[in-house]
C-alpha positions in Angstrom: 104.7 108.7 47.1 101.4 107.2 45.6 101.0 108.0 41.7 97.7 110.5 41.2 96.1 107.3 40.1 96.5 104.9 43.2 94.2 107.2 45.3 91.7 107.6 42.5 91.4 103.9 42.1 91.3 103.1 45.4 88.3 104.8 46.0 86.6 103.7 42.5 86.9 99.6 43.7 85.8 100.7 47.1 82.5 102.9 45.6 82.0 99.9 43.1 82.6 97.0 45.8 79.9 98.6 48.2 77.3 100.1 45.9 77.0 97.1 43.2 73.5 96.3 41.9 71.7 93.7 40.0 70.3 93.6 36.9 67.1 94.3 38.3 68.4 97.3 40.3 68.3 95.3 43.4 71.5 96.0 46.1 73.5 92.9 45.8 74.4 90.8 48.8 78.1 90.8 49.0 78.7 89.0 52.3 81.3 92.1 53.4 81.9 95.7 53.7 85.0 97.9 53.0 86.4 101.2 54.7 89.5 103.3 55.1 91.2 103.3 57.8 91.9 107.1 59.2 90.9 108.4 55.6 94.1 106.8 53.8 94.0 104.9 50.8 96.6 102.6 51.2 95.3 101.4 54.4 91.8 99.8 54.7 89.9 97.5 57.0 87.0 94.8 55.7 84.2 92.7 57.3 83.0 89.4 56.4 80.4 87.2 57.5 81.0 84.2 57.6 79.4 81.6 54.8 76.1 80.0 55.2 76.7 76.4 55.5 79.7 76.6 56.6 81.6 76.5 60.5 81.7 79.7 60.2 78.0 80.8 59.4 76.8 84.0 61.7 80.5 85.1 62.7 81.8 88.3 61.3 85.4 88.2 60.3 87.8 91.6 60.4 90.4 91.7 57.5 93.2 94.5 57.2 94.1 95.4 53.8 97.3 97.0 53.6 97.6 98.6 50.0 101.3 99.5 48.3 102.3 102.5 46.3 103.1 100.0 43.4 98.8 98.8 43.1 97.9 97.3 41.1 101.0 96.1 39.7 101.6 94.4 43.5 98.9 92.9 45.1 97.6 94.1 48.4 98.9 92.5 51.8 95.7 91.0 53.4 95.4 89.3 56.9 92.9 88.3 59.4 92.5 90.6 62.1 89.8 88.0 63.5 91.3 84.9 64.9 90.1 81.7 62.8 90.6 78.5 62.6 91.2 78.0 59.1 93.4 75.7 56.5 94.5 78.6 54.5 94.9 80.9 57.4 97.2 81.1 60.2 95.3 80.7 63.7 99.0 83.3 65.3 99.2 85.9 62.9 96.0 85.9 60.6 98.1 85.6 57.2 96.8 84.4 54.5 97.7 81.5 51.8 95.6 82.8 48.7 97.2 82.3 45.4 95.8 85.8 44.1 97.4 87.6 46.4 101.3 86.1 44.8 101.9 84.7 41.8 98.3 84.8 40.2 97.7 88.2 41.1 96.7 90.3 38.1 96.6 94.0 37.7 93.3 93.6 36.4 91.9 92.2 39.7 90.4 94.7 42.6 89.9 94.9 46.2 86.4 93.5 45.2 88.3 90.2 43.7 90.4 90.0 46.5 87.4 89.8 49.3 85.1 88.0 47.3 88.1 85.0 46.8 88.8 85.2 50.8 85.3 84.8 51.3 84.8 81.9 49.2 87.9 80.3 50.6 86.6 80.6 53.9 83.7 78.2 52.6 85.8 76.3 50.5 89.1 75.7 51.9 91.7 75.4 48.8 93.8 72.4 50.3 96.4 73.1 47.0 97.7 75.9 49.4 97.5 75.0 53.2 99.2 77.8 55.4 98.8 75.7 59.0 100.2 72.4 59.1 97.8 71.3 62.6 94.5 72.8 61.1 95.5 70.9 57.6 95.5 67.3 58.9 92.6 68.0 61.3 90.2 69.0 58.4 92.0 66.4 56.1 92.0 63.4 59.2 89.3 64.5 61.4 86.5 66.7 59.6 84.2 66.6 62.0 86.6 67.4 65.1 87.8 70.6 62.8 84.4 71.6 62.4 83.3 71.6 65.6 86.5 73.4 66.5 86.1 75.8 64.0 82.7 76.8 65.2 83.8 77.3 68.7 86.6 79.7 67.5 84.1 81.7 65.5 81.6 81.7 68.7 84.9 83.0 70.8 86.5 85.4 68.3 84.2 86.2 65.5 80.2 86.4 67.8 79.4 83.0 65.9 76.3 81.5 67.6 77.6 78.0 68.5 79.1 77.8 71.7 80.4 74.3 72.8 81.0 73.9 76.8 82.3 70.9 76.8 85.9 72.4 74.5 85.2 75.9 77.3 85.9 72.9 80.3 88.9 72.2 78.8 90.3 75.4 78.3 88.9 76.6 82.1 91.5 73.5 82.9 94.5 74.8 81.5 93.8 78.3 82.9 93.4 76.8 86.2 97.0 75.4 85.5 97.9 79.2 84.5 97.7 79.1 81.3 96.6 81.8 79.4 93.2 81.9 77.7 94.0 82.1 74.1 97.4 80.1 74.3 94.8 76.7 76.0 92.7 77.7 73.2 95.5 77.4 70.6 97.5 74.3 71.8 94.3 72.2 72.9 93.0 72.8 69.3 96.4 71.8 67.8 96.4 69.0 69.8 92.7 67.8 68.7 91.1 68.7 72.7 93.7 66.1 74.2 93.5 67.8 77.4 95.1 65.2 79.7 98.1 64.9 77.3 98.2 68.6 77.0 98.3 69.4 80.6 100.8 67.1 81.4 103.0 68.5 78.8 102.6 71.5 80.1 102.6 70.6 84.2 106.3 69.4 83.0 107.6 72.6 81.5 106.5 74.2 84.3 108.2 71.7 86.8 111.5 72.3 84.3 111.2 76.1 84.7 110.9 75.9 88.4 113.8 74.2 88.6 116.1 75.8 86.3 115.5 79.1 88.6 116.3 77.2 91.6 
């Protein structure tokens, strides 16, 4: 069971995170906003828009925050929710690869820390902790390739406002083929938009499959 304190914090960093203010009095512009999820404290939900100046400008990303009963000693478990194409995240499963949320976590730090640093990653990718090995060497080899991909992800998953036809041909080609929408999306992106090399991969497992049932 949660300590009487976990609660009562909880809702303190989520009353400080959404109603901060400037000196002036002004609201400030946090780039994200914070709610429970069926009124329980250990189990929140966050949106946040994407950067300005970055691929992701003008989508708006869903996070899940799952909090433990040992916070703040143990950091929160945070993940994507919103598919992105990311260094630090994973494009499958949404995890993160944020060094505040393992070893330099802090008991001092809040849910407010935590957003604010995944927001700031998501403009600054922190190559010192990659998560996805494909989306790594295509913003490290081919920046502008990633970019472009990464804007066509956040048109597709996240409303971003940059849609890119010629990368929706390519997937409409693997669909044709019967593969699933997201799963073209995935591999052709992986495979920097190779779609001839990709559809012949994939025209032989399914020539392998159909003969392994016959």
């Amino acid at each position: 069971m949660w300590s009487n304190t976990g609660p009562a914090r909880v809702q303190r960093e989520i009353n400080t995170a959404m109603h901060m203010r400037s000196v002036n009095g002004e609201p400030v512009d946090r780039g994200f906003k914070l709610w429970l999820i069926d009124e329980s404290w250990s189990n929140l939900c966050a949106e946040i828009e994407g950067p300005p100046g970055s691929p992701y400008e003008g989508g708006v990303f869903v996070v899940k925050i799952l909090v433990p009963e040992t916070y703040p000693v143990v950091p929160p478990k945070v993940e994507f929710r919103t598919r992105i194409w990311h260094p630090n995240v994973s494009p499958e499963s949404g995890a993160i690869g944020l060094n505040i949320l393992g070893k330099a976590w802090s008991p001092d730090m809040s849910l407010r820390t935590i957003l604010m640093a995944v927001r700031n990653i998501i403009a600054i990718p922190d190559m010192a902790t990659p998560f996805d090995d494909d989306v790594t060497r295509q913003y490290s080899q081919r920046h502008e390739l990633f970019v472009r991909t990464a804007k066509h992800w956040t048109h597709r998953y996240a409303n971003g406002p940059n849609c890119i036809p010629e990368f929706d041909a390519k997937i409409q080609t693997l669909m044709d083929l019967g593969m699933y929408e997201s799963l073209a999306r995935s591999t052709l992106s992986k495979k920097d938009w190779h779609v001839d090399r990709v559809c012949h991969n994939f025209s032989s497992l399914k020539r392998a499959s159909s003969e392994e049932r016959a």
